[in-house]
Structure formats: structure tokens, C-alpha cells
PyMOL CGO cylinders between C-alpha atoms (Angstrom):
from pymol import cmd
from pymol.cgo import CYLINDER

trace = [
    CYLINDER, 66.98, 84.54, 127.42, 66.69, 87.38, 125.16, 0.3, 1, 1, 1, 1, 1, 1,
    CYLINDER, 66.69, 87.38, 125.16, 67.75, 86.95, 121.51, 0.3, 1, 1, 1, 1, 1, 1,
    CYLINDER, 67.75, 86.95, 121.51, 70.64, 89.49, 120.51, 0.3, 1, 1, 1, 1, 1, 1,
    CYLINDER, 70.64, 89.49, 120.51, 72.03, 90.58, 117.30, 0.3, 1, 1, 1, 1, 1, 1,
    CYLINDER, 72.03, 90.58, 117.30, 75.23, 91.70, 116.56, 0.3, 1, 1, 1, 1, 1, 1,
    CYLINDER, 75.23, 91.70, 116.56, 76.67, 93.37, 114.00, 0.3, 1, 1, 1, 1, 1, 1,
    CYLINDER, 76.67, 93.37, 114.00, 79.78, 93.53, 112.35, 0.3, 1, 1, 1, 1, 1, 1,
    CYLINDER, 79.78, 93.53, 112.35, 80.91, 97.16, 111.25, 0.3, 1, 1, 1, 1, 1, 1,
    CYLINDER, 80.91, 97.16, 111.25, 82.88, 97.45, 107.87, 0.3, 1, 1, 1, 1, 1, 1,
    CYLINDER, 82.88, 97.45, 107.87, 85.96, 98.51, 110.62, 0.3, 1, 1, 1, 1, 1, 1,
    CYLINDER, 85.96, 98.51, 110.62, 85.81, 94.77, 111.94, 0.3, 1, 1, 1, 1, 1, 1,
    CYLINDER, 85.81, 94.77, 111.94, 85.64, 93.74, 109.02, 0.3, 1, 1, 1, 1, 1, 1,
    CYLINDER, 85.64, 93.74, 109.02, 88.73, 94.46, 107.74, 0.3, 1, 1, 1, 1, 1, 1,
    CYLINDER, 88.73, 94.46, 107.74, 91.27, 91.86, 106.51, 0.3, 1, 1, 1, 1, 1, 1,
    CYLINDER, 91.27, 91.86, 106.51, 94.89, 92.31, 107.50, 0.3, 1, 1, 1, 1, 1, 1,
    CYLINDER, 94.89, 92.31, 107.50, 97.97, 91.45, 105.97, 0.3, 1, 1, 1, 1, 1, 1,
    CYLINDER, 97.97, 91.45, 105.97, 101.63, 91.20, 107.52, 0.3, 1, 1, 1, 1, 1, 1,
    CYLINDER, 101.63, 91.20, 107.52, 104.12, 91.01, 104.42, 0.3, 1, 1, 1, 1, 1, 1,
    CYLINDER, 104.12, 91.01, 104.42, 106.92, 90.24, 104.84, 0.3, 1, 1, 1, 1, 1, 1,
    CYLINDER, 106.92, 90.24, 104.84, 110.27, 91.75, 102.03, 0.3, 1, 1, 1, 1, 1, 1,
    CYLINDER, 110.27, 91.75, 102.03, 113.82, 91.42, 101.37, 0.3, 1, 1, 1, 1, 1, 1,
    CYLINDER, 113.82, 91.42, 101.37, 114.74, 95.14, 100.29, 0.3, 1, 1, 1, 1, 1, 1,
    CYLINDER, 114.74, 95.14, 100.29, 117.03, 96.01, 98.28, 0.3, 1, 1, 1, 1, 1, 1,
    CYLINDER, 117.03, 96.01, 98.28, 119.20, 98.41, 95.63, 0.3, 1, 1, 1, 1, 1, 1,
    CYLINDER, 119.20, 98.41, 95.63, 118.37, 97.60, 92.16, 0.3, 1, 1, 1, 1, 1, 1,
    CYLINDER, 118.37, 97.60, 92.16, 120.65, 99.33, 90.01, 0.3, 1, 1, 1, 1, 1, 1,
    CYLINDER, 120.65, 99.33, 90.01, 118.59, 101.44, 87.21, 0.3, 1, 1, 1, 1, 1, 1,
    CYLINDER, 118.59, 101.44, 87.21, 121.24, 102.17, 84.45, 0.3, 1, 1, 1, 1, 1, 1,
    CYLINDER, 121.24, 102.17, 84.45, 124.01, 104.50, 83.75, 0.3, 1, 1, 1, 1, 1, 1,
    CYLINDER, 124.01, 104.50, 83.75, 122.33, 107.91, 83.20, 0.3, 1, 1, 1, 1, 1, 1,
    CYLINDER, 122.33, 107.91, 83.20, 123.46, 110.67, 84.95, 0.3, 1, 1, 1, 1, 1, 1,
    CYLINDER, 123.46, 110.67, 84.95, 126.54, 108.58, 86.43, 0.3, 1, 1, 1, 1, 1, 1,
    CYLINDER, 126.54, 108.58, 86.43, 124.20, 105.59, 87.45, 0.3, 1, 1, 1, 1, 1, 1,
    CYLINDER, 124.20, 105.59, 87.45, 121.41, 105.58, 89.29, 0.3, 1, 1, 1, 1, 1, 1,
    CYLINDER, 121.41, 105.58, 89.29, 119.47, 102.94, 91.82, 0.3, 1, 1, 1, 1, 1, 1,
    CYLINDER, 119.47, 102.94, 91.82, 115.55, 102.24, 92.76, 0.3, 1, 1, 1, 1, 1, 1,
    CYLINDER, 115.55, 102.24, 92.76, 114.37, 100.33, 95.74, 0.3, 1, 1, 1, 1, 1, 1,
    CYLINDER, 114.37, 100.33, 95.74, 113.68, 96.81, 95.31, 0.3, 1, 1, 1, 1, 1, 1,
    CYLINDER, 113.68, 96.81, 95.31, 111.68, 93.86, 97.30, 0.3, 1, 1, 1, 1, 1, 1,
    CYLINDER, 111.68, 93.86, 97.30, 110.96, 90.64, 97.46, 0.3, 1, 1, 1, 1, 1, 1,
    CYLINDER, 110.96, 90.64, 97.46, 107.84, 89.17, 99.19, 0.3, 1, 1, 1, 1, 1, 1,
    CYLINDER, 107.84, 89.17, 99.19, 109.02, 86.77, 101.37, 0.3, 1, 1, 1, 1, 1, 1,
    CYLINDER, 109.02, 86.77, 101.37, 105.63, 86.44, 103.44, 0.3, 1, 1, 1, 1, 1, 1,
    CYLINDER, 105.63, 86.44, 103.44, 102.20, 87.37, 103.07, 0.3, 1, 1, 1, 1, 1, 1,
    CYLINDER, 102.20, 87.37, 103.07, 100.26, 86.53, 106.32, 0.3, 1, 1, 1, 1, 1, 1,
    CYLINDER, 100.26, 86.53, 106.32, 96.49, 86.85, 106.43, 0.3, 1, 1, 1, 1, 1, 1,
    CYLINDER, 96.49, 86.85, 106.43, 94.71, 88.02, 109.69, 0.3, 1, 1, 1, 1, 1, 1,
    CYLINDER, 94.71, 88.02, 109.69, 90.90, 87.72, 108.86, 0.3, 1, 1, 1, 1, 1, 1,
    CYLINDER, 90.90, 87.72, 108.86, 87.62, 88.01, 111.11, 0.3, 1, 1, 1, 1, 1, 1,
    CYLINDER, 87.62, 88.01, 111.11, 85.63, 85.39, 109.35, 0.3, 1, 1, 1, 1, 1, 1,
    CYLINDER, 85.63, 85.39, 109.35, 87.97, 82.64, 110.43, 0.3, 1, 1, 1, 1, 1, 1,
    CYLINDER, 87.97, 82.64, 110.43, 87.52, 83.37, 114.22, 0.3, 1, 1, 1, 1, 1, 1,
    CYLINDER, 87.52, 83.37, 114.22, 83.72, 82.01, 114.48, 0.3, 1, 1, 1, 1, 1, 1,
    CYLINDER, 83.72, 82.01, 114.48, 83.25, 80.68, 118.54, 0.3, 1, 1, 1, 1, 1, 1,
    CYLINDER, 83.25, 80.68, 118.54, 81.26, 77.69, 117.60, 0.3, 1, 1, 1, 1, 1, 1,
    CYLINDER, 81.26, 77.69, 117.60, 79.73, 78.08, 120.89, 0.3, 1, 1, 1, 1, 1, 1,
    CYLINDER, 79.73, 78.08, 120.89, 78.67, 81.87, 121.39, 0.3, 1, 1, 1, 1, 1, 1,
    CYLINDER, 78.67, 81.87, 121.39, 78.58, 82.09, 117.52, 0.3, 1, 1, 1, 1, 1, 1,
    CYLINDER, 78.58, 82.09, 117.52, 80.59, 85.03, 118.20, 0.3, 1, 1, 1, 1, 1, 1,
    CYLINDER, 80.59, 85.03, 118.20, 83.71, 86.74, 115.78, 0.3, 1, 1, 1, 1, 1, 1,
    CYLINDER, 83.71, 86.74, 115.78, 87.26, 87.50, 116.89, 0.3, 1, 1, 1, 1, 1, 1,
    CYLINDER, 87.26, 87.50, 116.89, 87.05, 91.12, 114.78, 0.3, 1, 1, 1, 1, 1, 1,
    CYLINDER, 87.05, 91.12, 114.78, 89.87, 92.47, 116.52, 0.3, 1, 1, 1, 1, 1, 1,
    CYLINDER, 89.87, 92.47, 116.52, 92.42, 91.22, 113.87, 0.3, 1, 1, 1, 1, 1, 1,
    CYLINDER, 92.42, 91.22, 113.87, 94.37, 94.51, 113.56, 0.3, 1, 1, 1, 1, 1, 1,
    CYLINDER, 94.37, 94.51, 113.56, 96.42, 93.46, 117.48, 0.3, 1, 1, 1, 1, 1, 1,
    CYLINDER, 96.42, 93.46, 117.48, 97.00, 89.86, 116.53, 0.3, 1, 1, 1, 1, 1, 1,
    CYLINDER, 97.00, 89.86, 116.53, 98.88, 90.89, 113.04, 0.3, 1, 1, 1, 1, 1, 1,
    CYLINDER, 98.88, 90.89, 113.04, 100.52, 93.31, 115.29, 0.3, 1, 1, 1, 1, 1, 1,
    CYLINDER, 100.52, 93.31, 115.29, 102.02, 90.79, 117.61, 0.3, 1, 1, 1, 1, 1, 1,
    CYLINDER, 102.02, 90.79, 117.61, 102.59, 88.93, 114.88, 0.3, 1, 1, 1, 1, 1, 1,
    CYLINDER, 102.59, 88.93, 114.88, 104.83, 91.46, 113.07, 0.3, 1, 1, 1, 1, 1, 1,
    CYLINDER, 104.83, 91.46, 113.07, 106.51, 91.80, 116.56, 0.3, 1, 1, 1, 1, 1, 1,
    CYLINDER, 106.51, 91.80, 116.56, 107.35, 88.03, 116.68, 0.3, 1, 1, 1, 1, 1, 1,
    CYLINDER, 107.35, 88.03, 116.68, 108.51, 88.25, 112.71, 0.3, 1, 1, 1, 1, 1, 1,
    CYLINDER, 108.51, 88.25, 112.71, 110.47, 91.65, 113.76, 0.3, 1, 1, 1, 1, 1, 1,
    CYLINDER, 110.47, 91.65, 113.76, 112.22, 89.44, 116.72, 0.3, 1, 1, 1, 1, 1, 1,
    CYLINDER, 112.22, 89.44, 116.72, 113.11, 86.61, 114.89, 0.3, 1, 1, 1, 1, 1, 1,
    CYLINDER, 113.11, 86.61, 114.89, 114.35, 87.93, 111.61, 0.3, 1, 1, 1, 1, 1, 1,
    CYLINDER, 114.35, 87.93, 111.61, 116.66, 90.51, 113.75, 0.3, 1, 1, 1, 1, 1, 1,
    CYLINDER, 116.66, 90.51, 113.75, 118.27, 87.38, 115.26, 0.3, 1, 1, 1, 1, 1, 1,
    CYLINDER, 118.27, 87.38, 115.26, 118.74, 85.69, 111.80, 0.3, 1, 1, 1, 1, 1, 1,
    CYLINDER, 118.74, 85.69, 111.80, 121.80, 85.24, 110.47, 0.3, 1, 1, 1, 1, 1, 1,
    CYLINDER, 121.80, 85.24, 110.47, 123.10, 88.84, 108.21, 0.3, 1, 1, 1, 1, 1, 1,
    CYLINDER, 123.10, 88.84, 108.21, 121.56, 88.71, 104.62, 0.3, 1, 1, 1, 1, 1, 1,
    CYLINDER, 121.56, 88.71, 104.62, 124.18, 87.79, 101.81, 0.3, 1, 1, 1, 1, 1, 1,
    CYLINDER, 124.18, 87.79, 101.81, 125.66, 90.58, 100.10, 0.3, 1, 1, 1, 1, 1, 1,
    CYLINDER, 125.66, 90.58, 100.10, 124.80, 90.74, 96.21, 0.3, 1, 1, 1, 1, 1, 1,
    CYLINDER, 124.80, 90.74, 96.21, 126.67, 91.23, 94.00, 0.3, 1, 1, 1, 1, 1, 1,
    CYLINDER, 126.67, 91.23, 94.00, 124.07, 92.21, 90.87, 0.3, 1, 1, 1, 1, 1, 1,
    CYLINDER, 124.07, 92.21, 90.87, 123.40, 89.29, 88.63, 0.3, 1, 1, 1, 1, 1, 1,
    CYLINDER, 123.40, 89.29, 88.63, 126.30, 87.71, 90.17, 0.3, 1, 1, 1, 1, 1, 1,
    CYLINDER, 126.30, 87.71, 90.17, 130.25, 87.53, 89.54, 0.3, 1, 1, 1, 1, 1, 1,
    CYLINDER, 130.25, 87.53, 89.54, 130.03, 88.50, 85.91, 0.3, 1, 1, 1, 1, 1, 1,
    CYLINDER, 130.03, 88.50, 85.91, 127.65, 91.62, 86.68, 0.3, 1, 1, 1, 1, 1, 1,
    CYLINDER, 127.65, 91.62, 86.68, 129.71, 94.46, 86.32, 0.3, 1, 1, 1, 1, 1, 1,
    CYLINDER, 129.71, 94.46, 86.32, 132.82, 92.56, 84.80, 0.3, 1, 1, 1, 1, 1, 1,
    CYLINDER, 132.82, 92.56, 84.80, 134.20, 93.70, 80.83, 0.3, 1, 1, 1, 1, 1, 1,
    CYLINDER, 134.20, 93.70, 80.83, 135.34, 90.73, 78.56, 0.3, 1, 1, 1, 1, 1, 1,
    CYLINDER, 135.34, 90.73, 78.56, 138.83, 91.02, 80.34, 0.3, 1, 1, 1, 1, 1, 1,
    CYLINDER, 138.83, 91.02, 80.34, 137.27, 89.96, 83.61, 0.3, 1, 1, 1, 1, 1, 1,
    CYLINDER, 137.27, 89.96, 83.61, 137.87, 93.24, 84.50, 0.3, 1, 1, 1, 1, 1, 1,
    CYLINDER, 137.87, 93.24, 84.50, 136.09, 95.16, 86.94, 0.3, 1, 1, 1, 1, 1, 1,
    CYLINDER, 136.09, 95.16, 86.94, 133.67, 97.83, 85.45, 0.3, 1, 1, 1, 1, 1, 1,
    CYLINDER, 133.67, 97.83, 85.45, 130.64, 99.47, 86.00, 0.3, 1, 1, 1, 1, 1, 1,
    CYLINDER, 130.64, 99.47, 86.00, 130.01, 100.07, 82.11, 0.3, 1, 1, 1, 1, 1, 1,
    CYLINDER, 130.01, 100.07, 82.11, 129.42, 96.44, 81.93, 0.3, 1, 1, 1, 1, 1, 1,
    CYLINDER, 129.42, 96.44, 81.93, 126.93, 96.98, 85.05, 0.3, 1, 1, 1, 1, 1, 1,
    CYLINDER, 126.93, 96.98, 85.05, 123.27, 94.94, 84.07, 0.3, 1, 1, 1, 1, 1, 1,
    CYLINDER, 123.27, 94.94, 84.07, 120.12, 96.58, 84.79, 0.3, 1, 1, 1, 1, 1, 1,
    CYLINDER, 120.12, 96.58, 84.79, 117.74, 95.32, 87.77, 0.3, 1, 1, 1, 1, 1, 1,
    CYLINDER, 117.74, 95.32, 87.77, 120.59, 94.03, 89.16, 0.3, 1, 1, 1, 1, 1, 1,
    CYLINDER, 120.59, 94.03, 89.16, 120.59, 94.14, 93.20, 0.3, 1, 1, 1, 1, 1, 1,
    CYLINDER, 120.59, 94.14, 93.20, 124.15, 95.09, 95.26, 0.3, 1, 1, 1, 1, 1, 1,
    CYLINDER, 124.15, 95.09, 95.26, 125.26, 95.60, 98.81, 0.3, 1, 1, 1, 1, 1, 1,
    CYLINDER, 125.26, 95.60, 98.81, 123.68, 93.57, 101.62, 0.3, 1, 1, 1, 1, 1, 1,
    CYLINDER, 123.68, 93.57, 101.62, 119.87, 94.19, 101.78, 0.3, 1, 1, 1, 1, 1, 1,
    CYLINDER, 119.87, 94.19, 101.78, 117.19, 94.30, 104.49, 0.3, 1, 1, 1, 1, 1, 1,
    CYLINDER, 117.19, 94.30, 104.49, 114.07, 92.67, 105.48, 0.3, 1, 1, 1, 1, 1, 1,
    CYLINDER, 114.07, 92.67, 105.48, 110.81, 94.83, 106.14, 0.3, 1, 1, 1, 1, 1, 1,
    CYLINDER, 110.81, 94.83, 106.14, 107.67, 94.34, 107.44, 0.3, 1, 1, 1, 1, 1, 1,
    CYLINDER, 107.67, 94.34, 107.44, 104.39, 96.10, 106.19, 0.3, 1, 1, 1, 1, 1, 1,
    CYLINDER, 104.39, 96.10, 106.19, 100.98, 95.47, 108.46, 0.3, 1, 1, 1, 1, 1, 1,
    CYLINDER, 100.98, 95.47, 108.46, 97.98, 96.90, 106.08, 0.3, 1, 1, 1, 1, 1, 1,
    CYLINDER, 97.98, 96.90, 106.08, 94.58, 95.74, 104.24, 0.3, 1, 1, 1, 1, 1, 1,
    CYLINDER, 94.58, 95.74, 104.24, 96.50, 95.16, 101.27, 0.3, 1, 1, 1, 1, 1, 1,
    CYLINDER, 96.50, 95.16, 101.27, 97.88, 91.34, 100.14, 0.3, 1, 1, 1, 1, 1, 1,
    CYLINDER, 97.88, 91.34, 100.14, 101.59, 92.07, 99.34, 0.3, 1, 1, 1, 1, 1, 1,
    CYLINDER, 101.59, 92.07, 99.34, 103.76, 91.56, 96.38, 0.3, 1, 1, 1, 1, 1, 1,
    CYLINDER, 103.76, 91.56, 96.38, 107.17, 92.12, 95.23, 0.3, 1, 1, 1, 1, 1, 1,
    CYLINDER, 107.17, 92.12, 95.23, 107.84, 96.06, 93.96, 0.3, 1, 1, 1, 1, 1, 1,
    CYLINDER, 107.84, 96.06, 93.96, 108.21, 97.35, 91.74, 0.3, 1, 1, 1, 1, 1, 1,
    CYLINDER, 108.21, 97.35, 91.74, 106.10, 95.51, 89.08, 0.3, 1, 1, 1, 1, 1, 1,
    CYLINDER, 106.10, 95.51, 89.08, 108.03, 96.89, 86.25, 0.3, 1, 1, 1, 1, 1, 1,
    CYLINDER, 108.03, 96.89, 86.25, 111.59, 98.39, 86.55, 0.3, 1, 1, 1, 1, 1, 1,
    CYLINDER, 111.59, 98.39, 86.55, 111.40, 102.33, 86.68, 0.3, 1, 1, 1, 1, 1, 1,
    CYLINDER, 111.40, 102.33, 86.68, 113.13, 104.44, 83.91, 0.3, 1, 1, 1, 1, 1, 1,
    CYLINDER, 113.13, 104.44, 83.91, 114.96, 107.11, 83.97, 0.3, 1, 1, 1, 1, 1, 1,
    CYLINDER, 114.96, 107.11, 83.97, 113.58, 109.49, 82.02, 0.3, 1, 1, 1, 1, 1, 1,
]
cmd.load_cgo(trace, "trace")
């Protein structure tokens, strides 16, 4: 039998990542009437590497990673679309938005605070996830 050696391209190589967010609006401050930034939460970060695949047998690598963190989004996309409907936020909570009075009122309105009913979202790429955006945004 003849000896063979195979190589693995940088391509194959590649590690894949299916993250997994909540989305949402963040609300930014009260410039220019009030303003919002996009917002989310990692709720998964799956990793779909080569080197884990060895065939103990053939001494052979599963490289094609890239398909099986594409069914996997697939299965995540099927399943979180039959979940029950996010809660609707409310900022901070019930005193977010509220004067002294227990009054509603946006002056009162805390920064980073998320409203309405968010979404989930699913990201495939060679990058680990985290939640966005590090640091709040500014508005000027």
C-alpha cells in the first residue's frame, strides 16, 4: 500500500462560529428628539472546528465545517422561530421613562435602555461572538 499525505489548506482550516443574539433598540439619549442604536446579546456561541473531527481509523479530518454550522444555524433558525414571542422591554424596567409623579415621560428616559419586543439573529463566520456594542455609541 502506498503511503499518502494529505494536506490541510488554510481554507479547511478554518474555524466556524454560529452565534447566536437577542437584538434589540437601545435607546441613546435625547439629542435631536432621541435617538436609538442596535443592541445584542450573545445568547450562543457554537464552535464548528476541523481538528476535532480526527477518524481514528483513516487518520483522516472532517474539514468541511463551513455545511455542518450551516445546518446547524438552520436547526437554531427552526427552533427559535417556533419559540414562544420575546418579552417586550420596557428600558430598565417600570420606572424607565417615569418622572417623580409616576408619570409617564420620556425626559426621565435612561440611557442603554432596551424597548419594544426584540429579535433573535444568527451570524455563521470565523469570528467567536460577543454582545455589541462594547461601549454605548454617542451622539456626537
Amino acid at each position: 500500500m502506498n503511503k499518502v499525505e494529505r494536506i490541510i489548506t488554510t481554507h479547511e482550516r478554518i474555524i466556524w462560529y454560529v452565534n447566536i443574539y437577542e437584538t434589540n433598540r437601545a435607546y441613546g439619549g435625547h439629542e435631536e428628539g432621541g435617538w436609538y442604536y442596535d443592541a445584542g446579546d450573545l445568547l450562543e456561541s457554537k464552535e464548528f472546528c476541523w481538528h476535532n473531527t480526527r477518524n481514528e481509523e483513516t487518520g483522516e479530518y472532517d474539514c468541511n465545517q463551513y455545511d455542518l454550522a450551516l445546518q446547524y444555524a438552520d436547526k437554531m433558525k427552526q427552533k427559535l422561530s417556533q419559540a414562544d414571542q420575546l418579552n417586550y422591554k420596557m428600558g430598565y424596567g417600570p420606572h424607565d421613562g417615569v418622572d417623580p409623579n409616576g408619570d409617564c415621560n420620556d425626559d426621565y428616559m435612561l440611557k442603554g435602555g432596551k424597548w419594544g419586543t426584540g429579535e433573535y439573529k444568527i451570524v455563521v463566520t470565523t469570528t467567536e461572538g460577543k454582545s455589541y456594542p462594547e461601549k454605548a455609541p454617542t451622539w456626537y
